[in-house]
C-alpha positions, -999 to +999 in steps of 0.1 A: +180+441-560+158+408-560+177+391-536+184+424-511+145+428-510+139+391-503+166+389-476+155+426-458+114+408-466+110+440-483+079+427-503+071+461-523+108+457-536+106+426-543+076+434-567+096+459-584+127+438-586+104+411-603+087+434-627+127+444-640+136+406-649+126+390-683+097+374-684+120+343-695+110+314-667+147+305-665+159+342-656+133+338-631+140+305-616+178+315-612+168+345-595+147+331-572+172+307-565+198+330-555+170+346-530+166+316-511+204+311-504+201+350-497+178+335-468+197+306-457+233+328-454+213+360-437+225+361-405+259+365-417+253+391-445+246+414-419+279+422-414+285+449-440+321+434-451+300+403-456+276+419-475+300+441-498+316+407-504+281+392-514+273+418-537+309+415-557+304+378-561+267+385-574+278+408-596+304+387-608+278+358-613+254+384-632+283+396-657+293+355-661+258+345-666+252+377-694+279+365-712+273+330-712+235+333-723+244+365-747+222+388-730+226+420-718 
């Protein structure tokens, strides 16, 4: 949700998406992270089979990083 508020500049969103993450400064680095290469690959996440492909990766790298780090 983070990155899709960042990338539409959505800045209420992005408040919200920030107040769901840990207060952990890692979780937070990563995620902020992942929102500026949501900025640098924008243009082309417009098209929506790019996008649907952007999200499955994500979520794949969400699920990967939750099991790595034991968190749910």
């Amino acid at each position: 949700m983070l990155w899709l508020a960042v990338i539409d500049r959505d800045y209420p969103a992005v408040d919200r998406a920030l107040d769901m993450l840990p207060a952990d400064p890692e979780v937070r680095a990563i995620a902020i992270t992942l929102c500026e290469i949501g900025i640098a690959i924008e243009p082309r996440l417009r098209c929506d089979a790019a996008r649907d492909q952007a999200l499955t990766q994500l979520a794949l790298l969400d699920h990967t990083f939750k099991m790595l780090t034991g968190r749910d």
